[in-house]
C-alpha positions in Angstrom: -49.9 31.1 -56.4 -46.9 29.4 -57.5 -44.8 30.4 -60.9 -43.9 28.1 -63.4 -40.4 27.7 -63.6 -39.2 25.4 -66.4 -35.9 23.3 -66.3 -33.0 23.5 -68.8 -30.7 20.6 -68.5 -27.2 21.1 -69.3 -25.8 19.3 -71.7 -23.3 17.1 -69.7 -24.7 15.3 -66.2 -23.3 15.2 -63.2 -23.7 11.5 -62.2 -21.6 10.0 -65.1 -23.5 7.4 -67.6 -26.4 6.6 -65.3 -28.7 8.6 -62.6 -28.3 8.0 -59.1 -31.6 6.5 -58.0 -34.5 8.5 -56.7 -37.6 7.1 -55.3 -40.1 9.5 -55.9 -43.1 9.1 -53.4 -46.4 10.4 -52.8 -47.9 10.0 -49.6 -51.4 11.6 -50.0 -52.6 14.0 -47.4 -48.9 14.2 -45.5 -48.9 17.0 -43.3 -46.7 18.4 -40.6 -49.8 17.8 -38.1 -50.0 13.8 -39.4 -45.9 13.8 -39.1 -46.2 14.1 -35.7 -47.6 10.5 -35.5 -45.0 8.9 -38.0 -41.7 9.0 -36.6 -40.4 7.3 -39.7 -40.6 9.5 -41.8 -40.3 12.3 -39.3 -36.7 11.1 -39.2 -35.5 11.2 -42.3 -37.0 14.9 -42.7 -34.9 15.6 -39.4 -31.9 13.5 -41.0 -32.3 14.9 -44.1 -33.9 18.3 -45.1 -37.8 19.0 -45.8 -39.9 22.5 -47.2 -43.5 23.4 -47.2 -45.0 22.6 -50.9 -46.6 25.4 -52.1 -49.2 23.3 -54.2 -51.6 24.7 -56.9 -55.3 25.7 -57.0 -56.9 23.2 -57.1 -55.2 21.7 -54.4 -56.8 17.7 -55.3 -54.3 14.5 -56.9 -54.6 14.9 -60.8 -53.9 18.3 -60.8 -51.1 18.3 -58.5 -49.4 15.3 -59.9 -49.6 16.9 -63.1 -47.7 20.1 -62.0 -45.0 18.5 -60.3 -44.5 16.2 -62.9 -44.1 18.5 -65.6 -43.5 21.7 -64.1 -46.2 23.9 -65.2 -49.4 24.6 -63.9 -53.0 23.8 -64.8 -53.1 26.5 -67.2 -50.8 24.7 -69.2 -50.6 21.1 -68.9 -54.5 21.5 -69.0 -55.5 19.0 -66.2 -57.8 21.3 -63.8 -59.1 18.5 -62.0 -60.1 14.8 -61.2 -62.5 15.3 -63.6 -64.0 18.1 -65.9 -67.1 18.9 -68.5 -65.5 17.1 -71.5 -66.9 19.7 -74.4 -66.5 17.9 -77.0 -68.2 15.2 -75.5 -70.7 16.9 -73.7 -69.8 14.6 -70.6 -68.7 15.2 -67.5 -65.6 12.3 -66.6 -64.1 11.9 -63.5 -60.9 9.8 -63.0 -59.6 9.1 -66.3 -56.3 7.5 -67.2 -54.4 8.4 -70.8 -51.5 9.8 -70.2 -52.0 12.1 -73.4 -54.2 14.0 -71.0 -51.6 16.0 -69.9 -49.9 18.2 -71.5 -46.6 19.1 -71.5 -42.9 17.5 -70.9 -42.9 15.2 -68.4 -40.0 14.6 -65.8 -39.2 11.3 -67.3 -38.7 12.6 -70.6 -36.2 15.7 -69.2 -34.5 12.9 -67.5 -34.3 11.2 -70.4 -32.4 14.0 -72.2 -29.4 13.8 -70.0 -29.4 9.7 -69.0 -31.2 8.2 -72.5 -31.4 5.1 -71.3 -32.9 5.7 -67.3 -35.3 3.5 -66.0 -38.6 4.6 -64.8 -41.2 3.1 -63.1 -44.6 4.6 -62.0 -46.6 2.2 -59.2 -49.8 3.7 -59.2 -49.6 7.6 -60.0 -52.2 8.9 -62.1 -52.8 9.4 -65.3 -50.5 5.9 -65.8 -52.2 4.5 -69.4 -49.9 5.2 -72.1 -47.5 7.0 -70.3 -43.7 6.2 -71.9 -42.2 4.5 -68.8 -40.6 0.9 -68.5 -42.7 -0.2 -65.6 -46.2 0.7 -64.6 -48.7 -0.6 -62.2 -52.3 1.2 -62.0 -55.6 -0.5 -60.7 -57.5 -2.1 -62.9 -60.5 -3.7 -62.1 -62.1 -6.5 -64.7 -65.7 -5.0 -65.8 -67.6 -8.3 -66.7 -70.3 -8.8 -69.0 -72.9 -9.8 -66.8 -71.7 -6.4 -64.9 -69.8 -7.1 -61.9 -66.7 -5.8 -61.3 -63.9 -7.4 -59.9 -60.1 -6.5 -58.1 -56.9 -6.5 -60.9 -54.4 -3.9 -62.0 -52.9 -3.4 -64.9 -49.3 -3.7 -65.8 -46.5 -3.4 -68.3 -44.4 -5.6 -69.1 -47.6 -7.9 -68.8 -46.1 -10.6 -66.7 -45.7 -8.0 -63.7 -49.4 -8.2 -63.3 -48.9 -12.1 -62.8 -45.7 -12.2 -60.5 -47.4 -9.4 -58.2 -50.6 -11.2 -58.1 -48.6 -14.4 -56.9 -46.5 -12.8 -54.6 -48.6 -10.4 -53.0 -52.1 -11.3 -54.0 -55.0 -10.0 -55.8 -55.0 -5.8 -55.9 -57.1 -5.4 -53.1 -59.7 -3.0 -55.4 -62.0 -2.4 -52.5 -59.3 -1.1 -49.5 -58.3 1.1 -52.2 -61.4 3.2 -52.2 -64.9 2.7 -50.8 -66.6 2.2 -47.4 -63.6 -0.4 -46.8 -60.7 1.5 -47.5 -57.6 0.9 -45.3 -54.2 0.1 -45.3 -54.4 -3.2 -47.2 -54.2 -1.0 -50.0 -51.1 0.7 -48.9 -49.2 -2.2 -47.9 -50.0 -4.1 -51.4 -48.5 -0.6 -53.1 -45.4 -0.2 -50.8 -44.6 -4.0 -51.0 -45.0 -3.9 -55.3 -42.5 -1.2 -54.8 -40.2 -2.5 -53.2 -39.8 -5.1 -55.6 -39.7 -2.8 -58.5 -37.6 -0.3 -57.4 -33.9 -2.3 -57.6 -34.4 -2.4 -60.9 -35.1 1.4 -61.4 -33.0 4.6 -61.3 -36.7 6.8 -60.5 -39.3 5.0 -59.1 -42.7 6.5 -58.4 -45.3 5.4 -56.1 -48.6 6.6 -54.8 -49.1 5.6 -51.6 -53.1 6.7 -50.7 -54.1 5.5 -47.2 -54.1 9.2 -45.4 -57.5 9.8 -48.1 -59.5 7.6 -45.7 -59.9 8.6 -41.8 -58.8 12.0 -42.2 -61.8 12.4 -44.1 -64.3 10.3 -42.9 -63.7 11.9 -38.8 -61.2 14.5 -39.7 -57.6 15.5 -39.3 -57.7 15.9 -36.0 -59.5 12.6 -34.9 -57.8 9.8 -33.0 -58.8 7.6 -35.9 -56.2 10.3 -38.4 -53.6 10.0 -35.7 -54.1 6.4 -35.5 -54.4 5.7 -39.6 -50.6 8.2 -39.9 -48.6 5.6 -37.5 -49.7 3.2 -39.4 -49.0 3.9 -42.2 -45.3 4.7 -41.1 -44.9 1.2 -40.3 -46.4 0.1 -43.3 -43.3 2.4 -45.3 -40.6 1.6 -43.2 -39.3 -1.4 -45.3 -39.7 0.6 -48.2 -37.5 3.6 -46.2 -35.4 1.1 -45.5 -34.3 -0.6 -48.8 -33.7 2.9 -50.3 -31.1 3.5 -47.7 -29.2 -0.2 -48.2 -29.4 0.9 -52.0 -28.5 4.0 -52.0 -31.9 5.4 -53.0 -32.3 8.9 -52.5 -36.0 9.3 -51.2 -38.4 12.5 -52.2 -41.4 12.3 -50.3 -44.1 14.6 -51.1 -47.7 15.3 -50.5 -50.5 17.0 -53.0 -52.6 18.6 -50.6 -53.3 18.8 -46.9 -56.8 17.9 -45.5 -58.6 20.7 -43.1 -62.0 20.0 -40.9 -64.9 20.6 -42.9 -68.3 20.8 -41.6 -70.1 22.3 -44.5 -71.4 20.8 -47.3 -72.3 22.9 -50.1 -75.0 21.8 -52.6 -74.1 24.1 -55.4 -76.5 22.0 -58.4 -79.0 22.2 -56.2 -78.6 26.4 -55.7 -78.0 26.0 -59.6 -81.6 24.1 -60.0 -84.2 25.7 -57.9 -82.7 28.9 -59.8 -84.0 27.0 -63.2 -80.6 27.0 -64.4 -80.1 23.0 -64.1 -81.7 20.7 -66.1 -82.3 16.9 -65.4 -84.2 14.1 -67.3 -85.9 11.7 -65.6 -85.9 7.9 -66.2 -87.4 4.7 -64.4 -88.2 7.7 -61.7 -84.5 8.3 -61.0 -83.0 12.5 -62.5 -79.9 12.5 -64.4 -77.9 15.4 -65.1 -78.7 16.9 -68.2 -75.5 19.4 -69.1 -76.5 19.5 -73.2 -79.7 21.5 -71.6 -78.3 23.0 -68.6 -77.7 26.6 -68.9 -75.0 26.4 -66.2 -73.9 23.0 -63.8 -71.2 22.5 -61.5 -68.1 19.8 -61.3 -67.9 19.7 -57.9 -64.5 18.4 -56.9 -63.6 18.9 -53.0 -63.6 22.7 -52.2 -63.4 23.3 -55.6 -66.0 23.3 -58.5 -66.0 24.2 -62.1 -68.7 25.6 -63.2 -70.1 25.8 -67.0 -72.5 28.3 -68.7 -73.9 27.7 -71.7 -74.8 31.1 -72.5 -72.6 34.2 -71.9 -74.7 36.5 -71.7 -76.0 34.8 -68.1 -72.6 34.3 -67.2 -72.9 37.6 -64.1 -76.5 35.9 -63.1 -74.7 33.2 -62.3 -72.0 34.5 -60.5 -74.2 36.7 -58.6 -75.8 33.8 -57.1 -73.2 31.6 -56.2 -71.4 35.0 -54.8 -74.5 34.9 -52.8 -74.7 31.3 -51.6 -73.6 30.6 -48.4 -70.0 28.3 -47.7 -69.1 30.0 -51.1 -65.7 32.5 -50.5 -64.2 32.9 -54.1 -66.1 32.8 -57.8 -63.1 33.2 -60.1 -64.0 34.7 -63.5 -61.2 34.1 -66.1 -58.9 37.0 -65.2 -59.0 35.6 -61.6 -58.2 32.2 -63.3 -55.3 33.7 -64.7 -53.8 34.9 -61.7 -54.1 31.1 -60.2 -52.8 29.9 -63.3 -56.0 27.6 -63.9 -57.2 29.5 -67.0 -57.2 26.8 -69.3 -59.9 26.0 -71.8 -61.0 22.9 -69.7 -61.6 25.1 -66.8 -65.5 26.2 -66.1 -66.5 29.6 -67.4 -66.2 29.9 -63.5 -64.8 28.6 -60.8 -65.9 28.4 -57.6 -63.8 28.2 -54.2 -65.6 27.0 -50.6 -65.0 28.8 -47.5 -62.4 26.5 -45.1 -65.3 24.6 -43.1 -67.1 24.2 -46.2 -67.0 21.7 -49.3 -68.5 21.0 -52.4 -71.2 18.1 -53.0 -71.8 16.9 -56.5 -75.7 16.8 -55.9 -78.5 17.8 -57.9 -81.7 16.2 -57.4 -84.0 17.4 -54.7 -85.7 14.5 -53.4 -83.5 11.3 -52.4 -86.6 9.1 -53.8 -85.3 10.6 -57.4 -81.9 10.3 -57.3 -80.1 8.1 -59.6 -79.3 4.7 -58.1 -75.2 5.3 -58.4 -75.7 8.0 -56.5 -75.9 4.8 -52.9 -73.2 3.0 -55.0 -68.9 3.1 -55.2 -69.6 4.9 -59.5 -66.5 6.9 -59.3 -66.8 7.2 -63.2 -70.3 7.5 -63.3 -70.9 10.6 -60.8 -70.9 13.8 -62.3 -68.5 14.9 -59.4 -66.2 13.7 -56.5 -68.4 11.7 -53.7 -66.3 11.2 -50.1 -69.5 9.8 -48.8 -68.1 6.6 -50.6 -65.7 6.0 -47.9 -69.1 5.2 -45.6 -71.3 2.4 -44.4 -74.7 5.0 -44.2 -74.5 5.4 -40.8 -78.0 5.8 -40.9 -78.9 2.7 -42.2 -78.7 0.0 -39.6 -78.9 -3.0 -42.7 -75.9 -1.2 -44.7 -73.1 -3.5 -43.8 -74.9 -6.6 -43.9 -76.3 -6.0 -47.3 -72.7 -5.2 -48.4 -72.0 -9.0 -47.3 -75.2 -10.5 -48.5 -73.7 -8.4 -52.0 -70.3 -10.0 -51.2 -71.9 -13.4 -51.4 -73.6 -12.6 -54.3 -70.2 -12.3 -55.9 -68.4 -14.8 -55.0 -71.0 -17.5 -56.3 -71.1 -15.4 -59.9 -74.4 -13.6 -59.8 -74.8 -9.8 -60.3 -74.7 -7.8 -57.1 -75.2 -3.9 -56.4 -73.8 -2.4 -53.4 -76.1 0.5 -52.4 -74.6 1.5 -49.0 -73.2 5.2 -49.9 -75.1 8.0 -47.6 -76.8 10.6 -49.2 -76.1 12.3 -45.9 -72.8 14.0 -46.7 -73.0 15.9 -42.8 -70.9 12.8 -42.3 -68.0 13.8 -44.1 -65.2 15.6 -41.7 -62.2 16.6 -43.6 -61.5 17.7 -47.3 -59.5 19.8 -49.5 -58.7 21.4 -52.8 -58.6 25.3 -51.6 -54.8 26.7 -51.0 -54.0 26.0 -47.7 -53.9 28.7 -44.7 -52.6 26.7 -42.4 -48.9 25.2 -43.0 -49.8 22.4 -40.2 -52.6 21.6 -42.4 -50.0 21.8 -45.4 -48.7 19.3 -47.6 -44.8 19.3 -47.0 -42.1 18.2 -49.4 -39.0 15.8 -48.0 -35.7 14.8 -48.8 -33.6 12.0 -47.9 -30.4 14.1 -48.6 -29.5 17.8 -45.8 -29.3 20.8 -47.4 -31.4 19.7 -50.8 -34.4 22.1 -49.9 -35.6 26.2 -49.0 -37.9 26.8 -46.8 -40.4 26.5 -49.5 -40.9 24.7 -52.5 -43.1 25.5 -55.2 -44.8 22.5 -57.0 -43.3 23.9 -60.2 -40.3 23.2 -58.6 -40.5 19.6 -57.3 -39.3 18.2 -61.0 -36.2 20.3 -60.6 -35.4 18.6 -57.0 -36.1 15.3 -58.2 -33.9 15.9 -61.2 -30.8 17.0 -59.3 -31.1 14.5 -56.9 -30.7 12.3 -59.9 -27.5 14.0 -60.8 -29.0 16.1 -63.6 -27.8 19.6 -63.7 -30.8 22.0 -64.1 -31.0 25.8 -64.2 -34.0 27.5 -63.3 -35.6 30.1 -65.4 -38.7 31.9 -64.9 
C-alpha cells in the first residue's frame, strides 16, 4: 500500500519568478515489459533516471490520476474508481467529468502557491470539466437530438477547439475507444500537445493507445509489442520539442496490464443467489440497484460491491469468498489498510485472482440483455466493458454492419452499432489489482539523472513533478 505523504512548499522557490517547464505525461499501461519495444522512451529513462510507481488499489485511470495529482489516496480525495453506486442518486455512473469530484488540493493549485501566475494545461486527463487550469482539451462528443453521436472535444479558451480541429482534424472519437481504437487517437493527443505546451510551464497529457492490444490479445502478444513501438514513434516529436525547450519530461504510467484468462460474472453469482434484482422492459433486464439487496461495480479486477442491508452483509461475503477467480473480499477495516475506505467505496470490495477479471454482467440469457449491452454505452453500463474494443469475433456480419451503420451516419439518419461480444473469453489482458510482477508494473520516468529512488509511491509523484518545477517541497508523513 502506499502512504500519503503531503507536500509543504516553502515559502521562497527555487526557480526565481517563473517554474521551469515540466511536461507531465501519462502513457497508459507503460511497463518495463512494453519499454523493451520503445527505445524512445527507453532512452531518456537510461539518459535520465526512472523508479517503479507503487500505484494504489484500485490500480484503473480515475483513481490513479486522482492520487498523483493530489497526493492522497482514495480514501481521501474520494474517487474509488471509473465509476461508483452514486447514493444519492441511486445510479451507478461510469466515466464522469467534474473536476469537483475529487477531492482535495490539486498539484496545480500547490504550484500555484509558490509561482501565482504558472500556466497549466491538461490535454485530456480526467476529470478535466471545471478543473482551474488555463488550457484544457477533453473529448467531447456532440449527442444530437435525433440521437446520434458524433466526434468533438471540448476546450477552453473556446477557440482551441476550432484551431485544433483545423489543424489536426476532427477528434477522432472512435480510435479513442471502441472496436477501432488505434493510434489515430494517440497521434491527434501528442500532436494538440505539442502545440500547447510552448505556451505552458506544466503541461499534462494523456496519451491512451497501450489500453487497446494489450487487452484485446494481451501483454505479451506480438500485436502489444507491435502497438509499444508505435506508439514511441508517435511521441518522439513530442520528446523531442521538450528537449529544444528545455522541458523537463515526467512520464508515468497508472497501472500495468497482466494476462487474464478469467472472467468473472460476479451479478450473475449475486442473482441466482436472489440477491440481484432486475426489471424487465420491451423483453430486455435492467439493473435494478433501488431493489437489489447487494450488486456489484465491476471495474477491471476490481468491484465494489453494495448491500442494502447490514445485516446480510457476511452472506454476502461468504459467497463471493466462495466464488471461484475471487482472491480478496475487503470489509471496511481491510479498506482501511488500502486506503480505499471512503464513503463511495462498496460495503465490500472485491479483488480477482491475477488470471481473472471482473465482468459487469447480470442477466442470464443473452436474448434478455439490454440492447447497450452489443453497443460502445460507456455511460450507460453499470460497469467497465473491454469487450468494447471488439468486432464479435463470432459474428461473421459485425464489421459490415458497423459500415452499413457508418453510412447511416454520414447521410444523417439514426444508426446503432451493436457489434460488442457478449463473449468476454475474448478479452486477454486487464488490470486494477496491485501488481506482483514489476515487468508487468507501471514505472515512473524522468527526463533529469538522479531525480528518482528506486521506488516511487503515487503519493509521491506530485512532489517530483513539483521539484522539477523548481518548487521546494518537504515531505511529511
Amino acid at each position: 500500500m502506499t502512504t500519503t505523504a503531503r507536500p509543504q512548499v516553502a515559502s521562497a522557490p527555487v526557480g526565481g519568478v517563473a517554474p521551469k517547464p515540466v511536461l507531465l505525461l501519462d502513457v497508459v499501461g507503460l511497463t518495463p515489459r512494453a519499454l523493451k519495444d520503445m527505445p524512445r522512451l527507453r532512452e531518456l529513462a537510461e539518459k535520465g533516471s526512472s523508479a517503479t510507481l507503487g500505484t494504489v488499489l484500485p490500480a484503473v485511470t480515475c483513481s490513479v490520476q486522482s492520487t498523483i495529482l493530489t497526493a492522497t489516496l482514495p480514501s481521501e480525495h474520494g474517487v474509488v474508481g471509473n465509476g461508483w453506486f452514486f447514493r444519492d442518486l441511486g445510479e451507478i455512473m461510469f466515466w464522469r467529468q467534474p473536476n469537483s469530484l475529487v477531492e482535495g488540493e490539486k498539484l496545480w493549485d500547490t504550484l500555484r502557491s509558490a509561482y501565482p501566475d504558472a500556466k497549466v494545461a491538461n490535454v485530456c486527463w480526467w476529470y478535466a470539466m471545471g478543473m482551474d487550469v488555463d488550457t484544457v482539451v477533453t473529448p467531447r462528443p456532440v449527442y444530437h437530438a435525433d440521437g446520434r453521436k458524433s466526434p468533438d472535444c471540448y476546450t477552453r479558451p473556446t477557440r482551441l477547439r476550432d484551431e485544433l480541429t483545423e489543424a489536426l482534424g476532427e477528434f477522432p472519437l472512435f480510435q479513442y475507444w471502441g472496436p477501432t481504437a488505434a493510434i489515430a487517437s494517440s497521434r491527434w493527443i501528442v500532436e494538440a500537445t505539442r502545440r500547447i505546451m510552448p505556451h505552458h510551464d506544466l503541461t499534462m497529457a494523456y496519451v491512451p493507445h497501450l489500453d487497446y492490444d494489450l487487452q484485446r490479445f494481451g501483454p505479451r502478444s506480438p500485436q502489444a509489442s507491435a502497438a509499444a513501438a508505435e506508439l514511441d514513434a508517435v511521441l518522439a516529436p513530442l520528446l523531442d520539442d521538450a528537449a529544444r525547450f528545455g522541458v523537463e519530461v515526467v512520464v508515468l504510467s497508472e497501472y500495468g496490464i497482466t494476462e487474464v484468462d478469467r472472467p468473472v460474472h460476479l451479478n450473475r453469482v449475486l442473482r441466482r443467489a436472489g440477491l440481484l434484482e432486475v426489471h424487465t422492459q420491451e423483453g430486455m433486464e435492467y439493473l435494478d440497484p433501488w431493489a437489489s439487496p447487494a450488486f456489484a461495480v465491476a471495474d477491471h479486477q476490481v468491484a465494489h460491491v453494495y448491500v442494502k442491508d447490514v445485516g446480510r452483509l457476511e452472506e454476502v461475503r461468504t459467497l463471493l469468498e466462495a466464488t471461484p477467480g475471487v482472491e480478496q473480499v475487503l470489509d471496511r477495516e481491510a479498506q482501511a489498510a488500502q486506503g480505499l475506505d471512503h464513503a463511495r467505496s462498496g460495503d465490500l470490495v472485491v479483488v480477482a485472482e491475477a488470471r481473472a477479471w471482473f465482468t459487469y454482467y447480470y442477466w442470464l440469457e443473452d436474448a434478455r440483455a439490454p440492447d447497450f449491452a452489443r453497443g460502445v454505452e460507456i455511460h450507460r453500463k453499470p460497469g467497465y466493458d473491454p469487450a468494447e474494443l471488439f468486432f464479435d469475433p463470432a459474428d461473421k456480419t459485425a464489421k459490415a454492419r458497423a459500415g452499413l451503420s457508418l453510412v447511416r451516419k454520414k447521410v444523417g439518419l439514426r444508426y446503432s452499432m451493436k457489434v460488442v461480444p457478449l463473449d468476454a473469453r475474448w478479452v486477454k489482458g486487464s488490470h486494477g489489482r496491485l501488481p506482483e510482477d514489476a515487468a508487468d508494473g507501471p514505472v515512473l520516468i524522468t527526463s533529469t539523472p538522479g531525480r528518482l529512488r528506486e521506488t516511487v509511491a503515487a503519493t509521491e509523484v506530485r512532489d517530483v513533478v513539483l521539484r522539477a518545477a523548481g518548487v521546494e517541497v518537504a515531505l511529511t508523513h
